[in-house]
N, CA, C and O atoms as a CHARMM CRD file, in Angstrom:
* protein
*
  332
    1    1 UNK  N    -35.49300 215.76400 -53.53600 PROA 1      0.00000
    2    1 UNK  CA   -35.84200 217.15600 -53.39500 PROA 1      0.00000
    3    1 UNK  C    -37.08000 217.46600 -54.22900 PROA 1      0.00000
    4    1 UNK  O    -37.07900 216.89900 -55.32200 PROA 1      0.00000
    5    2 UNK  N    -38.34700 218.38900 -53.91200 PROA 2      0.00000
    6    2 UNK  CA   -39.42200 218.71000 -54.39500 PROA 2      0.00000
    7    2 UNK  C    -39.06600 219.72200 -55.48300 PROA 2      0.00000
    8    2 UNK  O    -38.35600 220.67400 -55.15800 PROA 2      0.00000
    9    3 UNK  N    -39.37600 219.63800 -56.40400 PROA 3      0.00000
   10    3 UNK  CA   -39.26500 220.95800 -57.35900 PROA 3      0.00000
   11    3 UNK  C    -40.29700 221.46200 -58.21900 PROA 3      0.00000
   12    3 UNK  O    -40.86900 220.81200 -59.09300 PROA 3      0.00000
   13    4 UNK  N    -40.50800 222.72200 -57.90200 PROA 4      0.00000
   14    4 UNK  CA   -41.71800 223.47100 -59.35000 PROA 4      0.00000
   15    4 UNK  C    -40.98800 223.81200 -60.40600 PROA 4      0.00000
   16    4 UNK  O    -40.25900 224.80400 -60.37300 PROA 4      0.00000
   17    5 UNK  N    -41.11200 222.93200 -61.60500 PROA 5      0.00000
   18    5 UNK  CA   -41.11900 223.13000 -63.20100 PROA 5      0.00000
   19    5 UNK  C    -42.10700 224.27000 -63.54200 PROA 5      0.00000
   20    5 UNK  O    -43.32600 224.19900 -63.69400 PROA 5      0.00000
   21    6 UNK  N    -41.48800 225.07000 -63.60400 PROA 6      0.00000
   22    6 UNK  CA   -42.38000 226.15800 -64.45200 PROA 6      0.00000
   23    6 UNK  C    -41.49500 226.77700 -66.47000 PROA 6      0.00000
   24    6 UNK  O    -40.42700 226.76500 -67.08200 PROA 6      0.00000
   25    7 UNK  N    -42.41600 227.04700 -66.56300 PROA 7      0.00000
   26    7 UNK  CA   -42.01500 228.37100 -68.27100 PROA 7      0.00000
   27    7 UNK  C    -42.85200 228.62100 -68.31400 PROA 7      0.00000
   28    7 UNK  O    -43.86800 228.47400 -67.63400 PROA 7      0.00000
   29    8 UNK  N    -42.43700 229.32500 -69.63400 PROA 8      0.00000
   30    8 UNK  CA   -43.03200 230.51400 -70.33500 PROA 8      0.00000
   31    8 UNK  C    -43.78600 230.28100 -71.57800 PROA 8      0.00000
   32    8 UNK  O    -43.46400 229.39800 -72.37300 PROA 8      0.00000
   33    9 UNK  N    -44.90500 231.15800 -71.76900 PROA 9      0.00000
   34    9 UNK  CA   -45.91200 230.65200 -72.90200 PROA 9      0.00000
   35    9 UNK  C    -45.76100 231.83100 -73.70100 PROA 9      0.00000
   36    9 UNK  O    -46.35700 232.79200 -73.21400 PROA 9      0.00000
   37   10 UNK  N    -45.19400 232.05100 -74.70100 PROA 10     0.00000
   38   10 UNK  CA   -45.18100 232.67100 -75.22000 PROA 10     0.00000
   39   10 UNK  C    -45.72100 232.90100 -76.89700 PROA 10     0.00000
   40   10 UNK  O    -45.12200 232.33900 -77.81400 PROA 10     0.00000
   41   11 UNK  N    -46.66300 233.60400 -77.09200 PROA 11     0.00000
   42   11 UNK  CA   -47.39200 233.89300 -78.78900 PROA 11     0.00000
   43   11 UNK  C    -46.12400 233.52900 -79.77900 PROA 11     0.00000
   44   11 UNK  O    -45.00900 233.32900 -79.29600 PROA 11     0.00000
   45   12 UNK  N    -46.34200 233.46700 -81.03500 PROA 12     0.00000
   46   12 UNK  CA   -45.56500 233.51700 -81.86200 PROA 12     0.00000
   47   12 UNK  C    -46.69600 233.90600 -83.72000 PROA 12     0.00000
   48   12 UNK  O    -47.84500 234.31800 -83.88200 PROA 12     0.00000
   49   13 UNK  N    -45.90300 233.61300 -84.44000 PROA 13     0.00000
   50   13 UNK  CA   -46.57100 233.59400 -85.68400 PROA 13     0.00000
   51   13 UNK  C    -47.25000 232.01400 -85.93400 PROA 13     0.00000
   52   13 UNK  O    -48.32700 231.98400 -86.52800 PROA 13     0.00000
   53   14 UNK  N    -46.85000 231.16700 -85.64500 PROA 14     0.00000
   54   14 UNK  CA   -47.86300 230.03600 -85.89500 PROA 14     0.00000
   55   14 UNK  C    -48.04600 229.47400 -84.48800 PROA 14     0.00000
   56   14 UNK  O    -47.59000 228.34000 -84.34800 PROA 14     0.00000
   57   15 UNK  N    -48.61600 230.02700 -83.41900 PROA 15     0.00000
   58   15 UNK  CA   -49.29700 229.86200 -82.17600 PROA 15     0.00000
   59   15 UNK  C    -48.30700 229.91200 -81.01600 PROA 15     0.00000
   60   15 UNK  O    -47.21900 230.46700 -81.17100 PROA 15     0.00000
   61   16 UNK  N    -48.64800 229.35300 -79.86900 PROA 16     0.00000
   62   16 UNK  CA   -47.80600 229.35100 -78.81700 PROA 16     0.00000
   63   16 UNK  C    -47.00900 228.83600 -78.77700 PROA 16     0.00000
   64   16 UNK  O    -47.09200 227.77300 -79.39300 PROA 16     0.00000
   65   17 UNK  N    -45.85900 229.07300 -78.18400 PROA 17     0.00000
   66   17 UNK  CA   -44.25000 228.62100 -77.69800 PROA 17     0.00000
   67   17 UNK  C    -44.24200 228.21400 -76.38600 PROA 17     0.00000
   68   17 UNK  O    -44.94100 228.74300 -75.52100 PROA 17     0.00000
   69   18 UNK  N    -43.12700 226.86300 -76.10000 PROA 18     0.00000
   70   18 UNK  CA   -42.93500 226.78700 -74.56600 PROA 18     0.00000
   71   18 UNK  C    -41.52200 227.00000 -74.43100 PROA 18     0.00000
   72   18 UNK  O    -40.86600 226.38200 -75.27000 PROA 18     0.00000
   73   19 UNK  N    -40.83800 227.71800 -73.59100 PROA 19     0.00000
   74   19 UNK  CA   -39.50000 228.12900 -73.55600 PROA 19     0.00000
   75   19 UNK  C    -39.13400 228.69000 -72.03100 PROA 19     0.00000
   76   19 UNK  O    -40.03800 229.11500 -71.31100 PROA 19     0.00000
   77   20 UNK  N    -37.60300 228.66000 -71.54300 PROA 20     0.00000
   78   20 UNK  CA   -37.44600 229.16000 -70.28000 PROA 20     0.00000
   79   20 UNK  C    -38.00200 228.22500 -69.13400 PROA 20     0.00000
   80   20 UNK  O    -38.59900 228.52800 -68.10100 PROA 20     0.00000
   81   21 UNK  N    -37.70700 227.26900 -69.52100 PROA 21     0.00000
   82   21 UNK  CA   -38.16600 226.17900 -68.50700 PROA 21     0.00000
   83   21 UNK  C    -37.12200 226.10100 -67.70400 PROA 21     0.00000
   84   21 UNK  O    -35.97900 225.97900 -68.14600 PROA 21     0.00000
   85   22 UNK  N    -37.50700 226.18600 -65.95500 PROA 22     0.00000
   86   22 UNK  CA   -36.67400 226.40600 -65.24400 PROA 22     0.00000
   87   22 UNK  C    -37.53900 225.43800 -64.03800 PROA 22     0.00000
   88   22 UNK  O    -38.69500 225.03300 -64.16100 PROA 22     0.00000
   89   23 UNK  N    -36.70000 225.22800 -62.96200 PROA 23     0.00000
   90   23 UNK  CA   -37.08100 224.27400 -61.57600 PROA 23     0.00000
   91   23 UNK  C    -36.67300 224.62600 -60.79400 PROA 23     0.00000
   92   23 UNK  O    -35.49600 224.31000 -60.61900 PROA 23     0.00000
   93   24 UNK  N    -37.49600 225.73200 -59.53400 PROA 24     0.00000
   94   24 UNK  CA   -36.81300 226.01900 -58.24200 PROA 24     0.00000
   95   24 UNK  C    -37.69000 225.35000 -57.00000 PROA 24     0.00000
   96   24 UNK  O    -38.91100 225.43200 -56.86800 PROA 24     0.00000
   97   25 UNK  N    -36.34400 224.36700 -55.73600 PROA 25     0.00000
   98   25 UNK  CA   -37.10700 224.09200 -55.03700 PROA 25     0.00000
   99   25 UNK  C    -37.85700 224.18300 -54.07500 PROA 25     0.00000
  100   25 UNK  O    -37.52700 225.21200 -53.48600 PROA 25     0.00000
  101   26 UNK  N    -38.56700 223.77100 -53.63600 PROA 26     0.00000
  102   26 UNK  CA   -40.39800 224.41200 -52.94200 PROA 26     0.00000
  103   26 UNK  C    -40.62600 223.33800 -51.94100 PROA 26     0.00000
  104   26 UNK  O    -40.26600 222.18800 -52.19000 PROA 26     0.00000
  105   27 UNK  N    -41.35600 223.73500 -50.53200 PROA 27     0.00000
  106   27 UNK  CA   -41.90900 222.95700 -49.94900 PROA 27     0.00000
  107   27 UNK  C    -43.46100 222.54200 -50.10400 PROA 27     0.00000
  108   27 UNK  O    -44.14500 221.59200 -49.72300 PROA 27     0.00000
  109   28 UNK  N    -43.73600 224.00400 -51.03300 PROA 28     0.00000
  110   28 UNK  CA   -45.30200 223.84700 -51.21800 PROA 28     0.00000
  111   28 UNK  C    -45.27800 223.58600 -52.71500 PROA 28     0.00000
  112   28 UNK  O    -44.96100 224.42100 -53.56200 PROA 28     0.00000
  113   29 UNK  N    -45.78800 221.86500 -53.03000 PROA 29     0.00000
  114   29 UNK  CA   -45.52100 221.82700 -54.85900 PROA 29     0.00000
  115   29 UNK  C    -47.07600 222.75100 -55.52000 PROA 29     0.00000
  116   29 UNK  O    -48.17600 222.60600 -54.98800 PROA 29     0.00000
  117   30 UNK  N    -46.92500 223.32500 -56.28900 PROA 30     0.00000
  118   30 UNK  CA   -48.53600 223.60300 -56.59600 PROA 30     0.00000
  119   30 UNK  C    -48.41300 223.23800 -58.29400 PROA 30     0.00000
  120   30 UNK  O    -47.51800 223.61400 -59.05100 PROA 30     0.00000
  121   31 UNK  N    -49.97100 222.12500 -58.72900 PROA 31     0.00000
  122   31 UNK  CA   -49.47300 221.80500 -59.95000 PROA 31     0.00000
  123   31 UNK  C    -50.46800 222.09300 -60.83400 PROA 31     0.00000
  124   31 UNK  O    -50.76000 221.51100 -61.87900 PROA 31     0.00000
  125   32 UNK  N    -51.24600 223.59300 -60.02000 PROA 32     0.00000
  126   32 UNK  CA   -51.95200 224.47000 -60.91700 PROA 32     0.00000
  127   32 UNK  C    -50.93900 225.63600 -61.51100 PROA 32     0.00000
  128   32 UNK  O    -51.69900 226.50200 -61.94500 PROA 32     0.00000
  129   33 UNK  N    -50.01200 225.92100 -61.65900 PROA 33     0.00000
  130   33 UNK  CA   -49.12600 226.57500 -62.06000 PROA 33     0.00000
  131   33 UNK  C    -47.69300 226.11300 -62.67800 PROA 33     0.00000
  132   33 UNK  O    -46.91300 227.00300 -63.01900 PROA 33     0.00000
  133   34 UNK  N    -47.35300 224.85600 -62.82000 PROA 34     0.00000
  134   34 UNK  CA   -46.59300 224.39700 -63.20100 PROA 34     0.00000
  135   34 UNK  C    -46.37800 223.16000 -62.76000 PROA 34     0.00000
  136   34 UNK  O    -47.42500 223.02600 -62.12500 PROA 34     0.00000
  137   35 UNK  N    -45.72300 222.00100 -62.59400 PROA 35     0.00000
  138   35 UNK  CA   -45.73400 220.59600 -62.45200 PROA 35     0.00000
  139   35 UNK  C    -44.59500 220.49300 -61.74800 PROA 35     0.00000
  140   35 UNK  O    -43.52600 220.92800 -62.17700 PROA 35     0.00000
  141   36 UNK  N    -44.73900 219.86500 -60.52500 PROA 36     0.00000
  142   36 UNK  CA   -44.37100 219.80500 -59.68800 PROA 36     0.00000
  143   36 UNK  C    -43.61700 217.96400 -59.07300 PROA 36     0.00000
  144   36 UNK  O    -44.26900 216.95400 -58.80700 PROA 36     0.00000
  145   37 UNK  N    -42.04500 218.16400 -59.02900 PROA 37     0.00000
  146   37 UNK  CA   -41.50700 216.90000 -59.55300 PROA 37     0.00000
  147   37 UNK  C    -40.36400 216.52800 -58.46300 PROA 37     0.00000
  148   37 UNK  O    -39.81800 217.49300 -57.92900 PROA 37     0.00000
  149   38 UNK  N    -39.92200 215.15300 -58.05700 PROA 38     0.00000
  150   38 UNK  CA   -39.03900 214.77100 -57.38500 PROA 38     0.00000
  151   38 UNK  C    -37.91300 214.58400 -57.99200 PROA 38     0.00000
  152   38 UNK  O    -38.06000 214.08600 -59.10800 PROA 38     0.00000
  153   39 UNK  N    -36.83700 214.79300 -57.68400 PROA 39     0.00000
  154   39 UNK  CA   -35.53200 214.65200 -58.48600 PROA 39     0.00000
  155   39 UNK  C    -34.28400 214.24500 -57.68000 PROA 39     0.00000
  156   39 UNK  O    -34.09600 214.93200 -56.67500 PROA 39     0.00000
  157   40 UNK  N    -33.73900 213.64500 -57.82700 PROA 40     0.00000
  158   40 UNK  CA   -32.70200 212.39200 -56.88000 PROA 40     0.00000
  159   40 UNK  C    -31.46700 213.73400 -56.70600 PROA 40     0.00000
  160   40 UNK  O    -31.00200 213.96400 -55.59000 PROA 40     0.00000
  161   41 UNK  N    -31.15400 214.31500 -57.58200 PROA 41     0.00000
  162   41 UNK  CA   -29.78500 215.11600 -58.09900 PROA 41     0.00000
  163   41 UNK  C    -30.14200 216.25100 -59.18900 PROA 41     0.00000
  164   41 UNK  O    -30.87300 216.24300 -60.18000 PROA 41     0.00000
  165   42 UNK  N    -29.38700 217.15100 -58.64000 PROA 42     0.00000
  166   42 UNK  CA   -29.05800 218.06700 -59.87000 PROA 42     0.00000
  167   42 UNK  C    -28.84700 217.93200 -61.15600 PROA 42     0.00000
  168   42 UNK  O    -29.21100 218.73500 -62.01500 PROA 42     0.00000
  169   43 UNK  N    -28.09000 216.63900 -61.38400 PROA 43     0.00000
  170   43 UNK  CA   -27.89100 216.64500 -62.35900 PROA 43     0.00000
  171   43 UNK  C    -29.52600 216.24000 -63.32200 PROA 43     0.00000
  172   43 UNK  O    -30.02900 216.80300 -64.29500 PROA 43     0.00000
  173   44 UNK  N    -29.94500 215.12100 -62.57200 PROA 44     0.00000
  174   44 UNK  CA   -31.35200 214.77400 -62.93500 PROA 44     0.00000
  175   44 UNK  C    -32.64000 215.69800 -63.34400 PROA 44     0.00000
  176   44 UNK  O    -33.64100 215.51600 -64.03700 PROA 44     0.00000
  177   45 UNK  N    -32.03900 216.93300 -62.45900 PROA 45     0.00000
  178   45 UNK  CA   -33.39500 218.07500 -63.01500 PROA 45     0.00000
  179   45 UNK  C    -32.81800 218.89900 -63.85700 PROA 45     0.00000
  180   45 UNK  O    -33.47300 219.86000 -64.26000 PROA 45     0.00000
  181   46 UNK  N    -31.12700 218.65100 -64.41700 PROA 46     0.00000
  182   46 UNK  CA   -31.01200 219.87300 -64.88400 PROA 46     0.00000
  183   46 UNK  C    -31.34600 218.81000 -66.60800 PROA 46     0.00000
  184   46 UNK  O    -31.92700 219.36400 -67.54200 PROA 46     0.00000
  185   47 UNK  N    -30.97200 217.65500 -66.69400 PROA 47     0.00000
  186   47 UNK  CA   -31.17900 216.84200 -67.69500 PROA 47     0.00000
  187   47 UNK  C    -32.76500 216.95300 -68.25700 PROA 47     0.00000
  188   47 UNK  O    -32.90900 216.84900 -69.47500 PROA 47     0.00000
  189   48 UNK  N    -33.92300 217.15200 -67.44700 PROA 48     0.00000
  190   48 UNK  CA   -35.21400 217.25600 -67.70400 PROA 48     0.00000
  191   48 UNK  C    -35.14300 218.36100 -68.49900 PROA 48     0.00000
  192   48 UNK  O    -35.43100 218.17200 -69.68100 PROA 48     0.00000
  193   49 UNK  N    -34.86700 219.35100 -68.20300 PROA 49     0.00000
  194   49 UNK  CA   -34.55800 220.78200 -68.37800 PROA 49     0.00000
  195   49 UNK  C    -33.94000 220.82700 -69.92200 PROA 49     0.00000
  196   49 UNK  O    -34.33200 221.12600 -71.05000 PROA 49     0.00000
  197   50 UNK  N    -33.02400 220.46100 -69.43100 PROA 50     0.00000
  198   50 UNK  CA   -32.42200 220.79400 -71.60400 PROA 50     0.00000
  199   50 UNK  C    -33.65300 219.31800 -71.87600 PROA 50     0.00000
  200   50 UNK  O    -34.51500 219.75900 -72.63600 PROA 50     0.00000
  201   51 UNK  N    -33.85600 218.38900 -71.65500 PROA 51     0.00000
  202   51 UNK  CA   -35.30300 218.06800 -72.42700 PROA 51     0.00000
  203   51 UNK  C    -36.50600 218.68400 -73.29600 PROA 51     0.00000
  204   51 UNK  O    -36.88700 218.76800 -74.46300 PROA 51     0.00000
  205   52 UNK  N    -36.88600 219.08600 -71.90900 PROA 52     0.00000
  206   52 UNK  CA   -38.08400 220.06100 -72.39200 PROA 52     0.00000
  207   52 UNK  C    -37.53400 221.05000 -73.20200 PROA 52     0.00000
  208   52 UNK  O    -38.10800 220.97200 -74.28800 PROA 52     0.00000
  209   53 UNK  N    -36.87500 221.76100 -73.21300 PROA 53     0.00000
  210   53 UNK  CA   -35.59600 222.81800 -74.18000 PROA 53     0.00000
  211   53 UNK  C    -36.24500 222.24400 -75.41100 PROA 53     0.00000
  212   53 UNK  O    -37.26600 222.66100 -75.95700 PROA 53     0.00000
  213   54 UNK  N    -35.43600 221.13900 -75.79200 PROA 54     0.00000
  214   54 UNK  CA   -35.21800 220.80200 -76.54700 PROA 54     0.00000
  215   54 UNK  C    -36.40700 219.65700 -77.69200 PROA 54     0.00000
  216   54 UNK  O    -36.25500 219.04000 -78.74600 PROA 54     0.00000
  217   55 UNK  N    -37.42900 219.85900 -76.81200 PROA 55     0.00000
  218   55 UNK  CA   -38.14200 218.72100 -77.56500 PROA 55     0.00000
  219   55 UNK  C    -39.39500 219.86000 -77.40200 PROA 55     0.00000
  220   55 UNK  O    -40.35800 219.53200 -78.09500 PROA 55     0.00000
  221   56 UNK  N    -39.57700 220.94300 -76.75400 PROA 56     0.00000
  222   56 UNK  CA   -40.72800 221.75600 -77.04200 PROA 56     0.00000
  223   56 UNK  C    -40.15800 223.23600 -77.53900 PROA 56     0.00000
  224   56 UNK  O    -40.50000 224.20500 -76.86100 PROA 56     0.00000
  225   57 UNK  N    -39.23200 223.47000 -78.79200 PROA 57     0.00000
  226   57 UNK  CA   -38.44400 224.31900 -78.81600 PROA 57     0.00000
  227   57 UNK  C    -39.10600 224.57000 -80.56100 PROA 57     0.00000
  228   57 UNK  O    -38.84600 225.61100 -81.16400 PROA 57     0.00000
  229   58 UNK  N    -39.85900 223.58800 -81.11500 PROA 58     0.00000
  230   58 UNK  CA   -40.17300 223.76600 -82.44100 PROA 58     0.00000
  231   58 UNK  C    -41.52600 223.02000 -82.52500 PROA 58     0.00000
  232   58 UNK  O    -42.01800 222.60500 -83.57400 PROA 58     0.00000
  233   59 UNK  N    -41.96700 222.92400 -81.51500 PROA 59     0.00000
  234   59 UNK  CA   -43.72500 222.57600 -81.22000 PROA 59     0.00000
  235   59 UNK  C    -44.61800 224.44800 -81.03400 PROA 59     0.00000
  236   59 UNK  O    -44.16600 225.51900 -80.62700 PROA 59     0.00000
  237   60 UNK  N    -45.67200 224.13800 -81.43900 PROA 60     0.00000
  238   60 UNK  CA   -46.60900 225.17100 -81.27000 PROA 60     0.00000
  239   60 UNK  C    -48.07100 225.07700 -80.99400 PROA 60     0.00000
  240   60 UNK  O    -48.76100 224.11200 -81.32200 PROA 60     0.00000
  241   61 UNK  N    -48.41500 225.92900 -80.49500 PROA 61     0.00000
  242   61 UNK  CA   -50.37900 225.32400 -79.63500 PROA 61     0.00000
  243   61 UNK  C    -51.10200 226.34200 -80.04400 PROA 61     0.00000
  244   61 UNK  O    -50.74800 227.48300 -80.34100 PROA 61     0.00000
  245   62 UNK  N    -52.40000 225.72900 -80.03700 PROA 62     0.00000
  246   62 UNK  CA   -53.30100 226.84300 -80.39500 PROA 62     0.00000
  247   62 UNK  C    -53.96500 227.80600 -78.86800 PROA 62     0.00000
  248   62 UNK  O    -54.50700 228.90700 -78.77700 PROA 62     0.00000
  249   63 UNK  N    -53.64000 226.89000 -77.97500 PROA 63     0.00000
  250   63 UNK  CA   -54.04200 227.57000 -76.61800 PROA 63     0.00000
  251   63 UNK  C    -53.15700 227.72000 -75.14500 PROA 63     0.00000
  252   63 UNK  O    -52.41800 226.81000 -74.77000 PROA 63     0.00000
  253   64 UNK  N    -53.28300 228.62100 -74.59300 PROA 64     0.00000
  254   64 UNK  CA   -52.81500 227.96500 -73.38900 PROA 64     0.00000
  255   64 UNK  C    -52.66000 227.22300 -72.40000 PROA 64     0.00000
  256   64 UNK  O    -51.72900 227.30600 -71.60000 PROA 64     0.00000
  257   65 UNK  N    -54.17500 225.89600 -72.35300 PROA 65     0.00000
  258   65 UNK  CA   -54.34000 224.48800 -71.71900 PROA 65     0.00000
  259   65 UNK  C    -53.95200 223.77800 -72.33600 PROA 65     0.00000
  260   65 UNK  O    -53.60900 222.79900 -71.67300 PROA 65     0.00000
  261   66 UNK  N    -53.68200 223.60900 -73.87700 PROA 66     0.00000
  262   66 UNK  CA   -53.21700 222.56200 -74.71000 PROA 66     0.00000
  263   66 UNK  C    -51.35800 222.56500 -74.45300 PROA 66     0.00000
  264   66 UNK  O    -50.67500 221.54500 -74.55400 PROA 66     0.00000
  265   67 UNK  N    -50.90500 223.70300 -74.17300 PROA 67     0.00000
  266   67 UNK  CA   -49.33900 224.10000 -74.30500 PROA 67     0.00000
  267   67 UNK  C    -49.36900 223.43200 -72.80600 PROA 67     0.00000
  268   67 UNK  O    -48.58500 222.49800 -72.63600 PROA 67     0.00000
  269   68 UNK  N    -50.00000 223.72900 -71.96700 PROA 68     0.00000
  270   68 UNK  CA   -49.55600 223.39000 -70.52700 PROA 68     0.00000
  271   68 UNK  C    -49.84800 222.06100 -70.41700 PROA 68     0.00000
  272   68 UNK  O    -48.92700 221.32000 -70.07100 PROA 68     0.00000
  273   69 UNK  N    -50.97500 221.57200 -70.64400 PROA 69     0.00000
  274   69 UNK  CA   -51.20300 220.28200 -70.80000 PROA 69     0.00000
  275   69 UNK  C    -49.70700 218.90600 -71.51100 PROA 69     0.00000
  276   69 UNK  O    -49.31100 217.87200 -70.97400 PROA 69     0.00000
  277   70 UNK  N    -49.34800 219.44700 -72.62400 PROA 70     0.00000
  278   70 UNK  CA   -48.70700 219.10000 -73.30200 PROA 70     0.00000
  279   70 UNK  C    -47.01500 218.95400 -72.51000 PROA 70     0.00000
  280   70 UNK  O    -46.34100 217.92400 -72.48200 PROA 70     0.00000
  281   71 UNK  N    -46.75900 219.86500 -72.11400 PROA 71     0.00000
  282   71 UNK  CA   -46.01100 220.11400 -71.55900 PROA 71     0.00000
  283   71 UNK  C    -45.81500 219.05100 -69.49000 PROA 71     0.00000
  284   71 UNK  O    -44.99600 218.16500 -69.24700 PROA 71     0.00000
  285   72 UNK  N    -46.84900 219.62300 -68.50400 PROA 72     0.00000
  286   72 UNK  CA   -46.82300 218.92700 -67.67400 PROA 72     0.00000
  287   72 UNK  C    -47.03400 217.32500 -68.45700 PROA 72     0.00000
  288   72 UNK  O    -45.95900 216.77400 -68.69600 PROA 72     0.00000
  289   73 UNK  N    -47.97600 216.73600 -68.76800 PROA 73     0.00000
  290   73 UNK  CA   -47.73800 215.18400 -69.04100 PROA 73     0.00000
  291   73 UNK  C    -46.20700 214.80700 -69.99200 PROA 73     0.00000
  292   73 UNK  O    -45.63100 213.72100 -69.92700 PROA 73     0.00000
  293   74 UNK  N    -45.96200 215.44700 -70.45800 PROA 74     0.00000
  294   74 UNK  CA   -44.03500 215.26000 -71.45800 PROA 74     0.00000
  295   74 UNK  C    -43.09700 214.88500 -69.96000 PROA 74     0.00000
  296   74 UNK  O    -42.33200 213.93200 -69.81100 PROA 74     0.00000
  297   75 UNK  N    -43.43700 215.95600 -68.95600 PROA 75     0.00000
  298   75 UNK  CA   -42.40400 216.08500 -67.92900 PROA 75     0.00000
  299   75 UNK  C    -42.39000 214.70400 -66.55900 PROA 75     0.00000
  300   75 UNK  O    -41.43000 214.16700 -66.00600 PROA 75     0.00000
  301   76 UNK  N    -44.04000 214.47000 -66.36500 PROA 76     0.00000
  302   76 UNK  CA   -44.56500 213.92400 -65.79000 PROA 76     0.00000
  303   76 UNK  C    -44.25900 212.35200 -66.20300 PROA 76     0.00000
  304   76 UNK  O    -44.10100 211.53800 -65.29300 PROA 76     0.00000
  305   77 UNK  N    -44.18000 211.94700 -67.53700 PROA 77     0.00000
  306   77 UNK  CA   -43.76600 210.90000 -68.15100 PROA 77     0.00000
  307   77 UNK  C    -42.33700 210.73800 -68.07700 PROA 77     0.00000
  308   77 UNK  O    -42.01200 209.70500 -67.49200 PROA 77     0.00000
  309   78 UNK  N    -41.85900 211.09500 -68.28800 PROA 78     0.00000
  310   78 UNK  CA   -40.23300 211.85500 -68.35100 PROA 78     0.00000
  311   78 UNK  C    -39.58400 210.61600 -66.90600 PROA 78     0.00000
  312   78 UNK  O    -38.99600 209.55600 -66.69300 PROA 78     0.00000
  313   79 UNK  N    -40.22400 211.71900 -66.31000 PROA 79     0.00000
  314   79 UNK  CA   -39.74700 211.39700 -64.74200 PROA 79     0.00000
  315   79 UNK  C    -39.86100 209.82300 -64.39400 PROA 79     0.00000
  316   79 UNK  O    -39.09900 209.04000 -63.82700 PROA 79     0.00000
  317   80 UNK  N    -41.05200 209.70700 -64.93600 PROA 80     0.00000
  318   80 UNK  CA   -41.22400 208.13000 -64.78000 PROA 80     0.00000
  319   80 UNK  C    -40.88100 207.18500 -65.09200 PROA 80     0.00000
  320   80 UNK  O    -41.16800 206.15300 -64.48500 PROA 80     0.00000
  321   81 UNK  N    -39.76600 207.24200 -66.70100 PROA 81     0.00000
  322   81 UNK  CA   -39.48500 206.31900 -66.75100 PROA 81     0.00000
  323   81 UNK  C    -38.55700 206.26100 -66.30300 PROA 81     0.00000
  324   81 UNK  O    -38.07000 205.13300 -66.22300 PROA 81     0.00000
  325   82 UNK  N    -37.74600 207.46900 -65.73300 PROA 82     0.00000
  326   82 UNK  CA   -35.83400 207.18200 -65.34200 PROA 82     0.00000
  327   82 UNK  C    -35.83300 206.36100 -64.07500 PROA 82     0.00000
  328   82 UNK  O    -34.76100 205.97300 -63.61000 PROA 82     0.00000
  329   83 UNK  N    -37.39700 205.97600 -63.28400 PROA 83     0.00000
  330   83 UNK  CA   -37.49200 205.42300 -62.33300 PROA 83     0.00000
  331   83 UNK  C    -37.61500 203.99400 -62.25900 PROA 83     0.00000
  332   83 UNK  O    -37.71700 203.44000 -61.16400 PROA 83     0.00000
């Protein structure tokens, strides 16, 4: 199944936050807006999901290409190795 990974960028006191990472699926992937991923099972995208949670939950950016950047290649890698 195709899915768009998207969140939320949110300010903080020592720079940007990534949080609210969510995956709904799409026939059209677009991966100017979020990163866009194949997933065998539910269970498989919901496991990415508390990932990213959890490993970009006490990271912070100075911009919003560095947070997204950071973020799509984490997810993009991710995926690749469970393959």
């Amino acid at each position: 199944m195709h899915y768009q990974v998207s969140w939320k960028t949110l300010p903080g006191l020592r720079g940007l936050a990534c949080s609210e990472f969510r995956a709904l699926e799409t026939a059209a992937p677009d991966n100017d807006r979020g990163v866009a991923l194949d997933f065998a099972n539910a269970a498989e995208r919901d496991a990415l999901l508390a990932d990213l949670e959890a490993n970009f939950a006490s990271l912070r950016f100075s911009n919003n290409a560095a947070a997204f950047e950071a973020v799509k290649s984490y997810a993009l890698e991710r995926v690749a190795q469970k393959r």
